[in-house]
N, C-alpha and C positions, 0 to 999 in steps of 0.2 A: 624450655622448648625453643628452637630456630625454626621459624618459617617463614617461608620466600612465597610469596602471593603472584603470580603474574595477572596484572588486571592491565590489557594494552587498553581496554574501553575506558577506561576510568569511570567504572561503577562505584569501587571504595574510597571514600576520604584519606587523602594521605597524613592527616590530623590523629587517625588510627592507630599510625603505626611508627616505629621506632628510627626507620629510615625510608627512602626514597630515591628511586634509581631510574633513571631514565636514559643515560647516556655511557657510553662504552665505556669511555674513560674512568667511571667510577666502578666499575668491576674490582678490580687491584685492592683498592683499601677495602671495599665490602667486604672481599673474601677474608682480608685480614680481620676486622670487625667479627666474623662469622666466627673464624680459627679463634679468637680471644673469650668469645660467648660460650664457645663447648667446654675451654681450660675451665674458665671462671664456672660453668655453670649456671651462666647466665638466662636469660628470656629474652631474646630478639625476631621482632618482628619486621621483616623487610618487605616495599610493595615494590617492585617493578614493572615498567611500562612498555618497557621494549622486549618483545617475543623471543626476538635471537640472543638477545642478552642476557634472559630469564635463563636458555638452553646450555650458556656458559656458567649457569650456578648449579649443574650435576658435577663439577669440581667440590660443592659443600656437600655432600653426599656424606663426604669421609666423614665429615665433622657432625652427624646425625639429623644435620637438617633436613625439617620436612616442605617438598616444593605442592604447590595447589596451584591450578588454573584456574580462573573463573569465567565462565562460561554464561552468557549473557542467555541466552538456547537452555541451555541447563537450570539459571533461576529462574523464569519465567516459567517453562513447564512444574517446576516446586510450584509456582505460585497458584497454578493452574489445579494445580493435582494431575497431572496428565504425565502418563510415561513415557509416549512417545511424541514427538513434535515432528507438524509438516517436512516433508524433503526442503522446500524451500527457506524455510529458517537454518535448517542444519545449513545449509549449502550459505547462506548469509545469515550469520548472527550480528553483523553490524544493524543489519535492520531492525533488531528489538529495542537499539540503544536510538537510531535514528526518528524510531517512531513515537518513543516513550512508554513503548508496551510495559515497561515493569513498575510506570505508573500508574497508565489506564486499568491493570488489572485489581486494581488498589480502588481506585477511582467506581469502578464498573467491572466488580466478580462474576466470574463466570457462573451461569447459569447449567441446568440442564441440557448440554449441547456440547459439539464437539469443539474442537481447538478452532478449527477451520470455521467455524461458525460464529467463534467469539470474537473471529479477528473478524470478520467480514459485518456484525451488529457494530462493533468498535470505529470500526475504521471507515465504514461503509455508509450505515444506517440498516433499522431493523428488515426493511423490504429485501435486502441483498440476502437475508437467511430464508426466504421462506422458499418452500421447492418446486410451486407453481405460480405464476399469474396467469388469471382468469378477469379480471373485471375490468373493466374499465379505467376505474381509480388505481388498480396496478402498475398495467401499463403506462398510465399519464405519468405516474410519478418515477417510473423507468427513465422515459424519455426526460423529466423536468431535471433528474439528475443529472443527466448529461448536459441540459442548458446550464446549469448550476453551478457547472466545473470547468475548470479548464484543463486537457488531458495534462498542458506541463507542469502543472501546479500540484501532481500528485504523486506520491510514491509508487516507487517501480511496485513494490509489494500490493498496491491499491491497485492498482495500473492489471496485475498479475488477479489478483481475487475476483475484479470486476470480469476479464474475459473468461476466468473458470465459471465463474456463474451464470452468463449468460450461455455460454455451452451447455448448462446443465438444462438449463429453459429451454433450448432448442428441444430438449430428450425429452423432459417433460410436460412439454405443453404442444402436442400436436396441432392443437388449430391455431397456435401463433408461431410455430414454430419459424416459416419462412420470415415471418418479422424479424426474431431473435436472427436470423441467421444472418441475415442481409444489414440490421445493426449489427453486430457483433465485429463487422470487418471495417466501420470505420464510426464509433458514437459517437463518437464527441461532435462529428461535422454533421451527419446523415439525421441527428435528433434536431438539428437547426433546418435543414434541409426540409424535413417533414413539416416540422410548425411551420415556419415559412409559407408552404403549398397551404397548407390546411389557411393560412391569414388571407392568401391570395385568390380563393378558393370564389366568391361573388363575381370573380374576373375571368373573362373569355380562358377558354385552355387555352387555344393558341397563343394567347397573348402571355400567359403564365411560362408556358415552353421557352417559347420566347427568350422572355426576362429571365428566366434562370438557367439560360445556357453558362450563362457565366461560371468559370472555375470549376466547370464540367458537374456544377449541381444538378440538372435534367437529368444527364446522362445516368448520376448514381440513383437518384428517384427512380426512374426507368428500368431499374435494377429489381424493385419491388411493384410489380403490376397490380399485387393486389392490396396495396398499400388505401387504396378508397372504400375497402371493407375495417378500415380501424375505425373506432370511436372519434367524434372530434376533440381535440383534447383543449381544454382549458388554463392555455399555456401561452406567455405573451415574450417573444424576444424578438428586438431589435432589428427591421431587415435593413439588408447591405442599403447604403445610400442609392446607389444604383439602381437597384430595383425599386425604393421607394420613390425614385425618382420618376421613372419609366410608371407606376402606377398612376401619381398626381397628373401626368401628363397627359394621360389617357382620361382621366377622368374631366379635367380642364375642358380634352378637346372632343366632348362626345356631345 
């Protein structure tokens, strides 16, 4: 048997196989390689890594070779048991390779849950599956992931799970809903913003308004009115020097 493997990801060990092809110019002798394999009889196994190059081996067609793609999207849902996979992997299969989903699902099998579910306990943490928050200790640990992360440090696909989910908490959690909405359009900054207020909180408003005009922090605060009906949260990050600054001072001169 002749088969032509195109794997552009480099999932397969090229230690596998019989040859290796990555570049234009070795087209030519492959094909002769192939044409020598069908006379003889032979078993060759070819992997190539280049896409457009794989599409110039339906010339081995004649010679009874069989071509296979491999689809990063495609092992993954095997691995899953799952028939269908998110739009968003179909549309990027780089990202299964980028993420190491065809480790983690090795690592941490899927459970009773969907795909979308196992990426989001995987990638995310267990909190990002559940379909409401209600308590206190919810919430806290909503916002402590956003201190926890930094938005560049994450995968677009993370990046993509976290604002689907929090869309979803808008729908199902009516009495927080306005929270979810008003995070949702900027976490990573607006969960610094809130602890912050909540730290500054023993100190005059006026004086709190004040100090966090800076980099139009008020202004987004001021966005959630009812943000002084949240629980205090038990969460500790760094404020701007500035502001710690502008607090000592006050305090210094009272």
């Amino acid at each position: 048997m002749i088969e032509i493997i195109c794997d552009e990801y480099k999932l397969y060990s090229a230690s596998n196989f019989d040859r290796l092809v990555t570049e234009l110019s070795q087209f030519e002798e492959e094909l002769l390689k192939i044409k020598g394999a069908a006379e003889s009889g032979s078993s060759l196994r070819i992997l190539v890594r280049n896409q457009t190059l794989f599409k110039w081996f339906d010339a081995a067609n004649k010679y009874g070779a069989q071509k296979t793609t491999i689809n990063p999207v495609t092992m993954l849902m095997d691995k899953l048991r799952k028939a269908v996979a998110p739009r968003y992997l179909k549309e990027h299969p780089l990202w299964v390779v980028e993420l190491g989903l065809l480790q983690k699902v090795e690592e941490l099998p899927i459970e009773s849950e969907t795909v979308e579910n196992w990426l989001k306990r995987v990638l995310l943490g267990r909190m990002w599956t559940e379909k409401v928050v209600t308590s206190s200790e919810g919430l806290s640990e909503v916002v402590a992931y956003f201190l926890e992360h930094r938005e560049s440090d994450l995968h677009d696909l993370e990046l993509l799970l976290l604002s689907e989910h929090l869309q979803k908490w808008i729908h199902n959690n009516p009495n927080d809903a306005e929270f979810f909405s008003w995070l949702q359009q900027n976490p990573f900054n607006r969960a610094k913003y809130l602890v912050w207020e909540q730290l500054l909180s023993l100190f005059p408003e006026d004086r709190i308004a004040a100090w966090l005009q800076q980099d139009n922090i008020w202004s987004e605060l001021t966005q959630f009115p009812n943000r002084y009906q949240l629980p205090r949260f038990s969460l500790s990050v760094q404020l701007p020097e500035t502001i710690a600054t502008f607090a000592r001072s006050f305090l210094v001169n009272r």
